[in-house]
C-alpha positions in Angstrom: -3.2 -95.6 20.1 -0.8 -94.7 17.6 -3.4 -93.0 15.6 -4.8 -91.1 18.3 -1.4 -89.6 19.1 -0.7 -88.0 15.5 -3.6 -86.8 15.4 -3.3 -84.7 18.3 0.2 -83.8 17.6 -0.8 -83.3 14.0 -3.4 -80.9 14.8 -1.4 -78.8 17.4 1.4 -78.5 15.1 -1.1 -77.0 12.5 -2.4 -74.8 14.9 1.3 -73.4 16.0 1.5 -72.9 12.3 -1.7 -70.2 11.9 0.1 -69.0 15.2 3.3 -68.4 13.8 1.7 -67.3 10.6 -0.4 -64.6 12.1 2.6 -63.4 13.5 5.0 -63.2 10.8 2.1 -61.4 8.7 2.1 -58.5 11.5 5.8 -58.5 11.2 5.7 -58.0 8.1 3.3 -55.4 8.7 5.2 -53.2 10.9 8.4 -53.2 9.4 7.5 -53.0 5.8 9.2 -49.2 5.5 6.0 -47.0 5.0 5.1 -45.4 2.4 5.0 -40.9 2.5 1.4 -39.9 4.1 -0.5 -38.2 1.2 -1.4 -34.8 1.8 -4.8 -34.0 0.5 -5.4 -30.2 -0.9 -7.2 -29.1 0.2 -7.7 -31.3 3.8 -11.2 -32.1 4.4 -12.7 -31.0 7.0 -12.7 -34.1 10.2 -14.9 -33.6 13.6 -12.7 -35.4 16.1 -14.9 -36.9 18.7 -13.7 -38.0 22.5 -15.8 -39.3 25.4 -15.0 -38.6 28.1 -15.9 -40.5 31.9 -13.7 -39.5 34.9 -10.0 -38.9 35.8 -8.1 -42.4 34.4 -4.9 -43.0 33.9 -2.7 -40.5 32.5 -5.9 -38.5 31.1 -4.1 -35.2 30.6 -1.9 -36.5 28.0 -4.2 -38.7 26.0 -6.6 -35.4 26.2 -3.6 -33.1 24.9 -2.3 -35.2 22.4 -6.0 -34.8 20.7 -5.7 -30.6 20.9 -2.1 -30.9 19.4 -2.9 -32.6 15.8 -0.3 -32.0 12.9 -3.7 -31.5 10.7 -4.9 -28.6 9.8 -8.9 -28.7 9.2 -10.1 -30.7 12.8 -12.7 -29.5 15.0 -12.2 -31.1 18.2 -15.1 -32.3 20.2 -14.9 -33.5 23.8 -17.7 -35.1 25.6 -18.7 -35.7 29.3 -22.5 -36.5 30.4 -22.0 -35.1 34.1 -21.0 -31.6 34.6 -19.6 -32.6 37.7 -17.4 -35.4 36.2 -14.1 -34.4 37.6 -13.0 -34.8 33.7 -15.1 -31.4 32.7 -12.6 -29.4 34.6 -9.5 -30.9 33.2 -11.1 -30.2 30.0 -11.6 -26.9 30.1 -7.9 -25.9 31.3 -6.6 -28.0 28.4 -8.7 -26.1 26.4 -7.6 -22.9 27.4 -4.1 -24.1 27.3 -4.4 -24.7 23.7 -6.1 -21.2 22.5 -5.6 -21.8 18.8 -7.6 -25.3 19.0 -11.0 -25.7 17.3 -12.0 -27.4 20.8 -15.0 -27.8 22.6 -16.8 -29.2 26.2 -20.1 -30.7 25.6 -22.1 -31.9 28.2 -25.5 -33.9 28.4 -26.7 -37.2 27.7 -28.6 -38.3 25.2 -30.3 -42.0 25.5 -30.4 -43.4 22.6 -28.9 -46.8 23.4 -27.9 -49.1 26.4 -24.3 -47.8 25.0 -23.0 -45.6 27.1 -20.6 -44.3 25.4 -22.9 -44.1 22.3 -25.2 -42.0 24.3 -22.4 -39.8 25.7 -21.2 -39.3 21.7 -24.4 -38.4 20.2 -24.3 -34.4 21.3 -21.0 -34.4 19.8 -22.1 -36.2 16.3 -24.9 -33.9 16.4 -22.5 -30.8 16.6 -20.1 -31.8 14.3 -19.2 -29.8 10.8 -16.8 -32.3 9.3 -17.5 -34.2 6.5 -15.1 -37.4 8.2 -16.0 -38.1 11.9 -13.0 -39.8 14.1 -14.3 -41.1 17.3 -11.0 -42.1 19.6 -11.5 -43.3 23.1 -10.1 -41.1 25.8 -7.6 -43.5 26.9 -5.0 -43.8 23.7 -2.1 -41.1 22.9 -2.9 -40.1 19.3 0.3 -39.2 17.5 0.4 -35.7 15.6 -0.1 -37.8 11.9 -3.1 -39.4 13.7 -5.9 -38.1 11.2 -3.8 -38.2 8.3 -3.1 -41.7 8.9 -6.7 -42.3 8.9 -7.3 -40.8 5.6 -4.4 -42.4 4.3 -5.9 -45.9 4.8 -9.1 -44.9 2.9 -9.9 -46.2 -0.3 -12.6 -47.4 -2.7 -14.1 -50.0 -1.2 -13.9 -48.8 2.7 -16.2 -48.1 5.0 -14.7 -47.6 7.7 -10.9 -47.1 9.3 -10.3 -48.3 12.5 -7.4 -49.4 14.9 -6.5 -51.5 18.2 -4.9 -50.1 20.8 -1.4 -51.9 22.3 -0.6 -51.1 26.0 2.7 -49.2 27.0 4.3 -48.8 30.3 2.9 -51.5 32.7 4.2 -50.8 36.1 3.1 -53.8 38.0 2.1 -57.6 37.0 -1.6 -56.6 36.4 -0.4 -54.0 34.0 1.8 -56.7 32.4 -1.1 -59.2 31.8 -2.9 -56.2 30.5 -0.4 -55.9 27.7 -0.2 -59.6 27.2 -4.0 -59.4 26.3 -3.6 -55.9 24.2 -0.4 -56.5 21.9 0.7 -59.5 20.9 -2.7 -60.9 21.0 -5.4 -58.9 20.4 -3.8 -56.4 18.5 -1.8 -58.9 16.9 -4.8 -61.3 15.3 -6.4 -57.5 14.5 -4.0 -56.6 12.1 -3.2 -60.5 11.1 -7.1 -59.7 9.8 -6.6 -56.8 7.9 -3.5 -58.5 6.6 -5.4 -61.0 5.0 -8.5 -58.6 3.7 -10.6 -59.1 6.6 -10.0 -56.2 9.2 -12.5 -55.7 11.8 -13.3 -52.7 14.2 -12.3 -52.2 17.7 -13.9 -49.0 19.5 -10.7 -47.5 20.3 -10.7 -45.4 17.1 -13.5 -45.8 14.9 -13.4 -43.5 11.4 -16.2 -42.3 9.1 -17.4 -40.6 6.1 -19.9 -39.1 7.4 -22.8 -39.4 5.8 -22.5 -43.1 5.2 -23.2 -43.0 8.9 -25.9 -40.4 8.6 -27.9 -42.7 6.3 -27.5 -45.6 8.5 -28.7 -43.6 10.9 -26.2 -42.1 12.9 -24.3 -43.1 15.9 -27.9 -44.7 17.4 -27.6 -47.5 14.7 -24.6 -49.1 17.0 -26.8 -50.1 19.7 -28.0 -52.8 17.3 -25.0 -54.8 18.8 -23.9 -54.6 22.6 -20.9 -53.0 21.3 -20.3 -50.4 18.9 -17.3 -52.2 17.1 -18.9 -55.1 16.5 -22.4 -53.3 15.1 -19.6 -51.2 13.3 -17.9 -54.1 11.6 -21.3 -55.7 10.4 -23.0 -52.1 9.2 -19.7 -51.8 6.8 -19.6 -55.7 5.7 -23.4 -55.5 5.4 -22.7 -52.7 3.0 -20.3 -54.3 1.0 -17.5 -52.2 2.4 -14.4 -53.0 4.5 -13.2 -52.2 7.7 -9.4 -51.3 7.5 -6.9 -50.6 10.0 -4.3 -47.8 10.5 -0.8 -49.3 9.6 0.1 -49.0 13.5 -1.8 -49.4 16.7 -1.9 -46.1 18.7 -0.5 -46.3 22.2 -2.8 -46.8 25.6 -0.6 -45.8 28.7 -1.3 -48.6 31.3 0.2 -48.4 34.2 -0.9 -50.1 37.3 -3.3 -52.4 37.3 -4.7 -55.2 39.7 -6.0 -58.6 38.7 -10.0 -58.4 39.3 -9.8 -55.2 36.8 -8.0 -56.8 34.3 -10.3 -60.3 34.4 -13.3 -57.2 34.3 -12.5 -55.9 31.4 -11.3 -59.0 29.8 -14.5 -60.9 30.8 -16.4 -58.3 29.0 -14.7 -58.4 25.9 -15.0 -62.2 25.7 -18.8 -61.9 26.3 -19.3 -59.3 23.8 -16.8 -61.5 21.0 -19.0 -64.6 21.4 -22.4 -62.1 21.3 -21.1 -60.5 18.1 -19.6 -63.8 17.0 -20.5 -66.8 18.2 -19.2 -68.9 15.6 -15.8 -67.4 15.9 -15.2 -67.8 19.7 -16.3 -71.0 19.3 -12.6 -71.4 18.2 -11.3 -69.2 20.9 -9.4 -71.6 23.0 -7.3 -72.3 20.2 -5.6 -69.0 20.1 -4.1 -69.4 23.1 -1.6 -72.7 24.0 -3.1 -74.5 27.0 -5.0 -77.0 25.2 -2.5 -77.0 21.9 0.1 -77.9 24.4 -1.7 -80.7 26.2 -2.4 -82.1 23.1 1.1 -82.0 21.6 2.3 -83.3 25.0 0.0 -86.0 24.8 0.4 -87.0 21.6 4.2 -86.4 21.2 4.8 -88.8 24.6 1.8 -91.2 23.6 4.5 -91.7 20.6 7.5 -92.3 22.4 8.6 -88.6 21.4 9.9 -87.9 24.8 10.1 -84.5 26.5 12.0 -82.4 23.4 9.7 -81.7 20.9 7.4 -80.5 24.2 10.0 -78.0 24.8 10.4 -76.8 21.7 7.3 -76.3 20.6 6.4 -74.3 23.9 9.4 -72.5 22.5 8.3 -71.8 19.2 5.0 -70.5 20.7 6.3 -67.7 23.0 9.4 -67.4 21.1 7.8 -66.1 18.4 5.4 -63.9 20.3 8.2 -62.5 22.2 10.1 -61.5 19.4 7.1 -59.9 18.1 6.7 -57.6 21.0 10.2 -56.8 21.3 10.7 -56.4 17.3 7.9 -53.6 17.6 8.7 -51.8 20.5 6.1 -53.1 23.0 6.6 -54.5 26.6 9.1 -57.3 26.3 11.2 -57.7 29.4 10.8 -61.3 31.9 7.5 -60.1 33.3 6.0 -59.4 30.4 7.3 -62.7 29.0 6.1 -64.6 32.2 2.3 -62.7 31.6 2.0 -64.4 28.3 1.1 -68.0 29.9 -0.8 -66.4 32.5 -2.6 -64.9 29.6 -3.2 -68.2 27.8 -4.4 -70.0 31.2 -6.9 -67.0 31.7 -8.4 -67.2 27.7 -9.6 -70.4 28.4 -11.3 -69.6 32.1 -12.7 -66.4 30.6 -14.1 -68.5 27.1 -15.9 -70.4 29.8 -16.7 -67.9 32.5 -18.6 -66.1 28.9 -20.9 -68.5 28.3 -23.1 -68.2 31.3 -23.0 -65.2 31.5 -24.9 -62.3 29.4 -24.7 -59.0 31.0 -22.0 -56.8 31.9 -21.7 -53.6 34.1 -19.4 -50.4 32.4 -19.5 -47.2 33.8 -22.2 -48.0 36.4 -24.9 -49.2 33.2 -25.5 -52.8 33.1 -25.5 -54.0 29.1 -27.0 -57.1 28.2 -27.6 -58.7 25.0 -30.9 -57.7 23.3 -33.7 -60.9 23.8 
């Protein structure tokens, strides 16, 4: 029995180490003092592209932050399929707000895909005079160095810049659980990734020289995947390329949210993560500490440990994570400490809940997986 017991506790402890690792590499990440944004002369010219689908949260300032750009060569492109989306009107008076923006409304649909937001995009790509193309979901803040930050993280070998988002401002537990999800876990293994040279896309802001996409194929060729970021990150790979991410995550006001929205929208993330890579979420569980626990417990009192070691290593685990969150600036009071085991309990039901099941609904279209 002894056996049986250090291995268990042997292989939690080696998983809390990847854990503790991933965070200290982000860490180091973030407060690493950065280095002076080049300024290219003379600035290429970027497209800006933003879907847009109904009023959400706090959509006039995500909107505005887009028309208010400390970059001086942009076109800014907004896009809506409905003209009466209640989003066209806000639009337009931010528009006219901002007289000296190189901004546009386009509306239509174009079905290209089962992507909706691919389809929504597409009059927008096909209206664009940049030679980069920035498509940023309507739901993040972009800060005024926002393009230039892009550019900055281009290099030789890139294919593609691209960045997760991490929630501010929860206002209720839902919203907290949100951010648990967002920062110091997705965004957090994100950047771990690009840390160690393998950075991966996330839709939320996806960068491109322009006519590497053009002869892919344009915006259509992400429907190959049921989501764009994961098409994204194999067209670059399969190229040779790399996908890299800004230095930062850019900000996605939060706010309220209930429980069935945030298991939604969580659920359909996990499905599309074991779709895109099913070898990877294979391993899924073991990024959060439900089962890394049980088998420390186990092993550490099959051992005659006693209750200590337990304790501390549940301490090391959120400890760490905590600190994270709190060393960056990110939602770190009691509630959002408390979300974080919620979180962890809710990775393994979701891993599970993905598995049988292999369609989705967003914005009234169902997605599935192609057969």
């Amino acid at each position: 029995m002894d056996i049986i017991g250090y291995i268990l506790s042997g292989f939690a402890l080696l998983v809390l180490g990847v854990h503790l690792a991933s965070i200290a590499m982000v860490v180091r990440r973030l407060t690493t003092p950065a280095a002076p944004l080049p300024a290219p002369n003379p600035a290429p010219r970027i497209t800006l592209l933003r879907p847009v689908h109904g009023l959400e949260y706090e959509l006039e300032a995500t909107l505005t932050s887009g028309l208010r750009l400390a970059y001086p060569n942009y076109q800014m492109l907004f896009c809506v399929e409905e003209e009466d989306d209640p989003a066209a009107a806000l639009v337009r008076r931010l528009i006219k707000a901002h007289p000296t923006a190189d901004a546009a409304l386009l509306v239509g649909r174009d079905p290209v895909s089962q992507n909706p937001k691919l389809n929504n995009l597409m009059k927008g790509w096909r209206a664009a005079d940049g030679e980069w193309v920035a498509m940023a979901d309507s739901n993040i803040i972009l800060p005024p160095d926002y393009l230039s930050q892009l550019l900055a993280k281009w290099g030789p070998q890139t294919g593609l810049v691209s960045s997760p988002a991490v929630g501010m401002g929860p206002e209720n537990w839902g919203g907290a659980l949100e951010c648990a999800f967002l920062n110091s876990y997705q965004a957090r293994w994100q950047l771990a990734a690009d840390q160690a040279g393998t950075g991966y896309a996330q839709g939320k802001t996806l960068f491109w020289k322009r006519n590497f996409l053009a002869k892919a194929g344009g915006p259509a060729v992400l429907s190959s995947e049921i989501a764009e970021d994961a098409a994204s990150t194999k067209l670059v790979r399969g190229a040779g390329l790399k996908v890299r991410l800004a230095r930062r995550p850019f900000v996605q006001p939060v706010g309220r949210r209930d429980w069935k929205t945030v298991w939604g929208r969580q659920l359909r993330w996990a499905i599309i993560r074991r779709m895109g890579f099913p070898a990877l979420f294979l391993a899924e569980p073991l990024t959060g500490a439900v089962l890394l626990l049980a088998a420390f417990a186990g092993g550490a009192l099959g051992l005659g440990w006693g209750l200590w070691p337990v304790l501390a290593y549940i301490s090391l685990w959120y400890g760490a994570e905590w600190a994270l969150a709190r060393g960056a600036g990110w939602p770190a009071g009691l509630r959002d400490a408390m979300a974080l085991p919620v979180r962890d309990a809710m990775i393994l039901a979701l891993w599970l809940a993905a598995w049988r099941q292999s369609a989705f609904e967003w914005q009234g279209h169902k997605l599935a997986d192609k057969p």
